[in-house]
N, C-alpha and C positions, 0 to 999 in steps of 0.2 A: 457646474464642474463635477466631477466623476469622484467619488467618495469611495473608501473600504467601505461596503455594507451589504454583504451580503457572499455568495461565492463569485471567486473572478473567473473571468474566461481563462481560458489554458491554450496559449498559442505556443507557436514554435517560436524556441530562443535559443540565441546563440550563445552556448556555456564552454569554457575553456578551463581544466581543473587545471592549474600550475601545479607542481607537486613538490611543492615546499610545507614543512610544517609551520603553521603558522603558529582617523578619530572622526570629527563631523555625525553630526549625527546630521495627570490628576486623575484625582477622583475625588469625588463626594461623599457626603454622610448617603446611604441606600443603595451605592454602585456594588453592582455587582461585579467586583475585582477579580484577578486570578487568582487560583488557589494556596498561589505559593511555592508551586514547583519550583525546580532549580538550585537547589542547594548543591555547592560544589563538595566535593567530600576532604573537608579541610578542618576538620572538628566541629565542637560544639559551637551553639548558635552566639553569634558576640565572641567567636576567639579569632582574632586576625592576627594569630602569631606569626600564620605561613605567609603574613606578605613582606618582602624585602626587593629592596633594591640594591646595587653594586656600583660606585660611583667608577665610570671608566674614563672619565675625559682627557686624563693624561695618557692612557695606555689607546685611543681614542686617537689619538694626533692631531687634537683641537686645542689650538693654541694661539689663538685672535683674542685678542683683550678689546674690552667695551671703551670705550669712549662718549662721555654726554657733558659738556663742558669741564668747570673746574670739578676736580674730585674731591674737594675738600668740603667749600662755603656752600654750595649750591643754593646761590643764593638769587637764580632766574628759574623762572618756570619752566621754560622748555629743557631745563637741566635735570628737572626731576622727573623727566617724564618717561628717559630709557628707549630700550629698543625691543623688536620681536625679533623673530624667523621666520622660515617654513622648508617645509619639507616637501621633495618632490625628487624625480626622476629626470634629472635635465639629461642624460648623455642615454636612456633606454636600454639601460644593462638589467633591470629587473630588482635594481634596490636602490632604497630612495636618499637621495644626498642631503646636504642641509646648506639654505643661504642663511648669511647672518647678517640681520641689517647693523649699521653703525651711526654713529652722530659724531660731534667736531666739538671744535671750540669759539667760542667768541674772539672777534681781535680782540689782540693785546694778550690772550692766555697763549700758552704753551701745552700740545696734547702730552703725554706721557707716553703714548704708543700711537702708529699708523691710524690715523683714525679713518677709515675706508671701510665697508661691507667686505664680507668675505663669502664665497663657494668654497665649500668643501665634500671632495667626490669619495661616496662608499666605496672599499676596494673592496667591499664584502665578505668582508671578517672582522666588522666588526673597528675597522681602523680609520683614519680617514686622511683625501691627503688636497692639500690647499691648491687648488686650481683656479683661483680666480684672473689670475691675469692670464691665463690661456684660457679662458671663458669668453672673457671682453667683457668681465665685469669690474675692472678697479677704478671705478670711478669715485669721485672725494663730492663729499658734502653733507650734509646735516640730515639721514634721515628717521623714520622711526619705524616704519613698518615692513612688511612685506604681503602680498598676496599672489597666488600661483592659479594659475586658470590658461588651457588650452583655448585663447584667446580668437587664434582662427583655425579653430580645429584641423589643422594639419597632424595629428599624435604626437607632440611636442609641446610639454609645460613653459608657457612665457610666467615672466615675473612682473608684477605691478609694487613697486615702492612707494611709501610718500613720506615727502619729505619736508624739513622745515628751513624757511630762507630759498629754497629755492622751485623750483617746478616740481611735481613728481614725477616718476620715471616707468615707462613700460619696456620694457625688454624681449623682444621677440628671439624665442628656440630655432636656430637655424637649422635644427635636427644632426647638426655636425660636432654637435658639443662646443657652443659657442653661443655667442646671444649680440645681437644684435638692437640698439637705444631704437627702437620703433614712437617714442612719446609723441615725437612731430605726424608720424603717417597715422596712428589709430587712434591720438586724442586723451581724452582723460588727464592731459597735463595741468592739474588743478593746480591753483597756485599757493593753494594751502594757508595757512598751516596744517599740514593733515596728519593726522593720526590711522586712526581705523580704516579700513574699506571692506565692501563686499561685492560679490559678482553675484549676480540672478539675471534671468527672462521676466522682466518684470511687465509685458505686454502679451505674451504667450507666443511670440512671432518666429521663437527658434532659437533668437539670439543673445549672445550676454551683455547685459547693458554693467552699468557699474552707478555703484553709489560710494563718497568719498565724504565721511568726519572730520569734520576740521574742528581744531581747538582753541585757543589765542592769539587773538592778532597781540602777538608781543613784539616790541619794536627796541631791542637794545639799546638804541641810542637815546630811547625814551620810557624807562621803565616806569613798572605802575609805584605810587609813593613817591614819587619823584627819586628814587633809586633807594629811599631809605627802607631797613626792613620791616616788616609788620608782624605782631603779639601773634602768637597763639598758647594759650595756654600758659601765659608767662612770658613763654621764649621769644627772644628776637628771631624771626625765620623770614625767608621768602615771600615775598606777595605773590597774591592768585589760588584759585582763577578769578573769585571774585575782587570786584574792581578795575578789572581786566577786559577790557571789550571782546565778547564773545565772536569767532568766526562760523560763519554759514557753511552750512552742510550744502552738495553739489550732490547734482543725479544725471548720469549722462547716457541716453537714449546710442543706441547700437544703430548706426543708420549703414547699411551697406559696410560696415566693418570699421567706421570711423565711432568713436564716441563723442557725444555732441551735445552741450548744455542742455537739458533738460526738466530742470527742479521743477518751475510752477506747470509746467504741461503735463507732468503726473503726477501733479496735485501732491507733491511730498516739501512743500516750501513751508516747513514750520518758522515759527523764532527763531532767531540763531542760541545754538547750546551749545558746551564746553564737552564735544564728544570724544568720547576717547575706548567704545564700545562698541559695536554692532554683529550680528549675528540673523541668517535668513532660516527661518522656518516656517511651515507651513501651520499655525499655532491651532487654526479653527478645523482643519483636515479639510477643507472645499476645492483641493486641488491646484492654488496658487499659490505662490511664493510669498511671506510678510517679510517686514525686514523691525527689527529690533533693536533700538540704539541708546546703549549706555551714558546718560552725560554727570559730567563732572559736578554738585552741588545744585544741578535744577533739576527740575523732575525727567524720565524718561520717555523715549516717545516709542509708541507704537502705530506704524505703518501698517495698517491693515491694506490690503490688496482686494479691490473690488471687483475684479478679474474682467474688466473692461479698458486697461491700460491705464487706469487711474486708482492712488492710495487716497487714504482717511487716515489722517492723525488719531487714533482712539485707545492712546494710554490709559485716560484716565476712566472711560468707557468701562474694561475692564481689571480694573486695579492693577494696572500695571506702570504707572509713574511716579510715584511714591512706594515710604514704607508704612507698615498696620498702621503707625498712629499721623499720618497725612502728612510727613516732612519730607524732602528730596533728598535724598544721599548724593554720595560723591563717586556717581558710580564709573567704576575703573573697566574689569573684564568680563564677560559676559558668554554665557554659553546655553544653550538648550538641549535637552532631551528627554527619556520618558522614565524616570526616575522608579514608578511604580507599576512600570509593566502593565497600564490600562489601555495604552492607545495614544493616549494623549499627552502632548508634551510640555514641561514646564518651561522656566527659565530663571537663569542661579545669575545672582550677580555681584561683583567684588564689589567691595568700596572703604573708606577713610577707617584709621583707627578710632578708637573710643566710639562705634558704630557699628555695626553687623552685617555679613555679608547673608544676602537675602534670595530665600529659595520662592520662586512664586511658584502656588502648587494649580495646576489648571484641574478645573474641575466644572460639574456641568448643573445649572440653576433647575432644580424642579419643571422650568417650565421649556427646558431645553438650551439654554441658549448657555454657551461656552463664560466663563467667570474664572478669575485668578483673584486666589489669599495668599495674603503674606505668610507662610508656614513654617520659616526660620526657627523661632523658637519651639515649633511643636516636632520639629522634627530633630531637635537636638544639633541645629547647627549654627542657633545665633549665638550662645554666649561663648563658645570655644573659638568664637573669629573675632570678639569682639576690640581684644588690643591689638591684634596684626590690622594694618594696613595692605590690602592686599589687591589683586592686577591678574595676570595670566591666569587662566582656569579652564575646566575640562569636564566634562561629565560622560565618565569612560567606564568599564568596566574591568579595575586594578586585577582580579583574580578571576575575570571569566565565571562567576558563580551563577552570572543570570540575571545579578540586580547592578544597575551601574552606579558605580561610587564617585565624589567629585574630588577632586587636587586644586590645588591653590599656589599660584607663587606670591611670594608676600617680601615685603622692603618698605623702609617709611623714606618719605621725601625728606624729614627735618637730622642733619644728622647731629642737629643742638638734645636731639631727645636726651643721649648717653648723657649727656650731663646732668640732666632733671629727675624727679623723683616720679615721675610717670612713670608708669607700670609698660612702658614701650620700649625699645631698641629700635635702634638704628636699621642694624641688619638682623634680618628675622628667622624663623624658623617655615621655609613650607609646608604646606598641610596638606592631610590626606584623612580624606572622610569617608570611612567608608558602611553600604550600607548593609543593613541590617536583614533586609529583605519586609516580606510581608503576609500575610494569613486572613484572606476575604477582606473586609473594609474598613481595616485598620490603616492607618497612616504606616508610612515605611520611616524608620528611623535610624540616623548615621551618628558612627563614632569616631573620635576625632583621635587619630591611633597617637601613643608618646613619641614622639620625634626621637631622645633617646636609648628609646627600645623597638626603634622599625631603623633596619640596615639602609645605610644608604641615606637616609631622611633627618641627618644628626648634625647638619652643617646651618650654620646660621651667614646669611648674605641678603644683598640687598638685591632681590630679583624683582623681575619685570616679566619681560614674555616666557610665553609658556609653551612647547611643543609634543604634544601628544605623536607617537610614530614607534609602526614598529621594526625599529634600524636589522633584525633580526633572522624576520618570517617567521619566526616560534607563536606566532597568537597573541601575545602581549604587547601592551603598549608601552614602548622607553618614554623617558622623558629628559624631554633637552630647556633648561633653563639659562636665561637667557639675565646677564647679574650687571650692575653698574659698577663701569668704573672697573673690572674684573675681568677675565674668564668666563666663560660660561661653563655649567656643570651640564652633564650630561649624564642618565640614571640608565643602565639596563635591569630591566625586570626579572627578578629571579624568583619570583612567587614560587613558592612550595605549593606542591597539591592543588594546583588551579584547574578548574572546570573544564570543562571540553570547548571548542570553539568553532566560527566558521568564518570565513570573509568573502567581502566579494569589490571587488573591481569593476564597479558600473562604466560601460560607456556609450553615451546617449547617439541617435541617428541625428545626421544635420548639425548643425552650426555648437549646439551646444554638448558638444563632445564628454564634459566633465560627468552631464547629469546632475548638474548643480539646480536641488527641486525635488529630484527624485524622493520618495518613501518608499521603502522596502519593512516589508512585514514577513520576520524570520517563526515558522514554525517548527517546533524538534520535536521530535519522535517520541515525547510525552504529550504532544498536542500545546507545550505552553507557545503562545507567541509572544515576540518583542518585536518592538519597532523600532527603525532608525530614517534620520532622514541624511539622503547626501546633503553636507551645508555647506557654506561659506561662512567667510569669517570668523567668530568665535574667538576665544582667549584674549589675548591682549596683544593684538598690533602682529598677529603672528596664524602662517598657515600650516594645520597638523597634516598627518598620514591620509592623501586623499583616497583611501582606502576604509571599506564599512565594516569594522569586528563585529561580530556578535559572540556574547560568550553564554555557554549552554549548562552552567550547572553538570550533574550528570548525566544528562542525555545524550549518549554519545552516537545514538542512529543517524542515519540521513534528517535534512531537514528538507522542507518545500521553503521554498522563495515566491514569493509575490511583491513586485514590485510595481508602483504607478510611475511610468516614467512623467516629464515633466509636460510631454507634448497630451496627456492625458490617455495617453495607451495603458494596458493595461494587461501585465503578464506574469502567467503563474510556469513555476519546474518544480519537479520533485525529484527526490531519492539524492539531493549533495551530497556530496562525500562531508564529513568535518574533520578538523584539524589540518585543514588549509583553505588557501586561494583559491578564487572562484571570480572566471571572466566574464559577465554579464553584458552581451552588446543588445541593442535594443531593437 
């Protein structure tokens, strides 16, 4: 497979500037790093006074309350589990709307509000206004996720849901501002329990196949304990997942536009794990697609892509199924990106309180061969996570400065904590870590800003999914958080003094329209590059802006693009404008 090494060829590409001001995206002791370029000019090095956010969700016209069984005891597992988003373009006016997945109740309870998913259409300013039953989406039932992928590339984002208690759901864009249940004609209707999904070309054949996380076979009528609850810590709380019979992950092969079982024929039929995580990247750069999957209190697995239409389970290969000292976490959300500007990219993962959310930093063995350490505490970001329980995540670039910083939504499942003398709440505080940058082959290191002294960031609730997007076109990334039992809040970005930027709007020839695969390596007019890749999945149960920021420090020239599309092509531009959108056809 076709690798960055060297110079790319420079063919002709189809660029489209939108003219608007404007998520998805190691190293070693002896690497030679970059120098450190890209300071945005926001003060001294370690002051992030100028990042703030503005809560708008009421001025916003988002007013769908969450639903996940009873709101009080939550005393079933699929109650603590919550729901995501995502974000996309269903009607093609040029700014992106937001679906909100929802969950129900058990018989015998009573919901508090509609418990249904909801569309809500940008009116672009900023406002937004509830269309879902002119969509053809008010359908009812239990689910948790969402994911958005131009399915049969017609220019029209479909929705994949999944759901618990019943089928999951594919929803085909009729391009009329409407959507259409396609589950029975294109497949993928896994019977779940499913939590997470992602879309990739996981055979290199054009097309998107899907792979679907499933969590608990939990069966109400037959809870685990025989319905009584289980200690933790003292407290009486919920059982699970342990004791809980784990459900099987599912991979469905793209045949002619039907998705169609698939697991043991591309060799991704591990153990069944309690998944509730996944994220596609390409972690070793050899030009295929991996996939990365977060599971709940067992270790995690890593899907290496041998780019013959067949994976290798190789977490433990290279440290990436536990944490430093060889136990499995509880891992919740999960994201990737290239944290230190070398090329290569890590992967950050949430998980349980009194435990640490864990940065694996990719770096390269003396004798070549690609390796991951547990870096959390060297890089200043295990003990500031380590009483949040935390789920939705992102590794974005808050201020544009050139180094990307990570966000967290964080909620605990037990809402018995408030009574106890543990050092936890119920409903928590989200986090924002941001970094530090770096200077040759030093580790980059993040701070973990006070929630009472960053705007916008001062509210305690019990979140879940996580959506990176920017509702805008200013450059920045909003954030829509996605709360139990609530509201969602929803953050615009008001960063002071934030870096210069550029984005770009991949879209792939042939079947796989998103460019779900692609890597893109941004150079700016200091000569620093960064990388991103187009991904799927990510955060927690929720799909962000499928659009690629990059933020530039002060480099405010043109920048060159090279991009490896996914089919293995390989194409360079130069002289982009920055400080906007950028249409990339392949």
């Amino acid at each position: 497979m076709m690798r960055f090494s060297g110079p790319l060829a420079t063919v002709m590409l189809a660029v489209t500037a939108l003219t608007v001001g404007g998520c998805g995206d190691g190293d070693g002791e002896g690497d030679s790093g970059p120098s450190g370029a890209g300071s945005a000019p926001s003060g001294a090095a370690g002051d992030f006074s100028h990042v703030g956010f503005t809560d708008i969700t009421s001025a916003a016209g988002i007013v769908h309350a969450n639903v996940s069984g009873e709101a009080e005891k939550k005393m079933a597992i699929p109650e603590n589990i919550g729901q995501g988003a995502a974000a996309l373009d269903y009607d093609g006016d040029g700014d992106l709307d937001l679906f909100l997945a929802n969950g129900d109740v058990f018989d015998g309870q009573e919901p508090q509000t509609d418990p249904r998913c909801a569309l809500y259409r940008n009116d672009g300013d900023m406002t937004f206004t509830d269309v879902t039953e002119a969509a053809g989406l008010a359908f009812s039932g239990w689910c948790h996720g969402a994911n958005v992928v131009d399915f049969d590339a017609d220019g029209h984002p479909d929705i994949y849901v999944t759901c618990y208690l019943r089928n999951n759901l594919f929803f085909r864009n009729t391009g009329k501002g409407t959507f259409q249940d396609h589950s029975e004609q294109w497949g993928g209707d896994d019977p779940g329990p499913s939590t997470a999904s992602a879309f990739l070309d996981a055979d290199g054949d054009g097309d998107l196949d899907l792979y679907v996380g499933n969590y608990v076979e939990f069966d109400p009528a037959s809870p685990p304990n025989q319905g009584q609850p289980c200690e933790w810590k003292g407290l009486s709380v919920s059982c699970g997942p342990n004791g809980t019979p784990k459900a099987e992950d599912r991979f469905y092969e793209n045949v002619d536009g039907r998705l169609t079982e698939a697991t043991a024929k591309f060799g991704l039929s591990a153990p069944p794990a309690y998944t509730l995580g996944i994220v596609t990247c390409d972690f070793d750069n050899d030009g295929d697609v991996d996939l990365y999957v977060a599971n709940d209190s067992v270790a995690n697995y890593l899907f290496e892509n041998l780019g013959d239409g067949k994976f290798k389970e190789a977490a433990a290969r290279y440290a990436l199924d536990m944490q430093e000292d060889g136990r499995p976490q509880a891992g919740m959300g999960i994201d990737a990106g290239d944290v230190d500007n070398d090329g290569r990219f890590e992967f950050f993962v949430t998980n349980f309180s009194h435990d640490y959310n864990t940065l694996y930093r990719n770096a390269v063995t003396p004798s070549g061969r690609t390796h991951f350490s547990d870096s959390s505490y060297a890089m200043d970001l295990g003990e500031a996570s380590f009483n949040y329980l935390s789920w939705g995540t992102r590794i974005i670039d808050i201020d544009n400065d050139g180094w990307q910083d990570i966000i967290v939504a964080s909620g605990h499942v037990y809402p018995q904590v408030d009574n106890s003398s543990l050092d936890t709440k119920y409903a928590q505080y989200n986090q924002i870590f941001m970094n530090h940058g770096k200077t040759g082959n030093a580790l980059v290191r993040f701070s973990a800003l006070d929630n009472d002294e960053t705007a916008g960031w001062d509210k305690q609730a019990v979140s879940r999914g996580l959506v990176s997007v920017d509702l805008d076109d200013d450059g920045d990334q909003d954030i829509l958080f996605l709360e139990m039992d609530a509201k969602p809040t929803l953050l615009r970005n008001d960063t002071k003094g934030a870096g210069h930027w550029v984005g770009f709007q991949v879209v792939g020839g042939g079947k796989n329209r998103d460019a779900i695969g692609a890597r893109l390596e941004v150079v700016d007019s200091a000569g620093q590059s960064r990388w991103r890749d187009r991904a799927n999945g990510a955060s927690f149960l929720s799909s962000c802006d499928p659009r690629v920021v990059v933020g530039l420090g002060s480099a405010s020239g043109p920048v060159t693009l090279k991009i490896r599309w996914p089919s293995g092509k390989v194409q360079e531009i130069s002289d982009l404008a920055t400080g906007r959108y950028h249409v990339i056809s392949e």
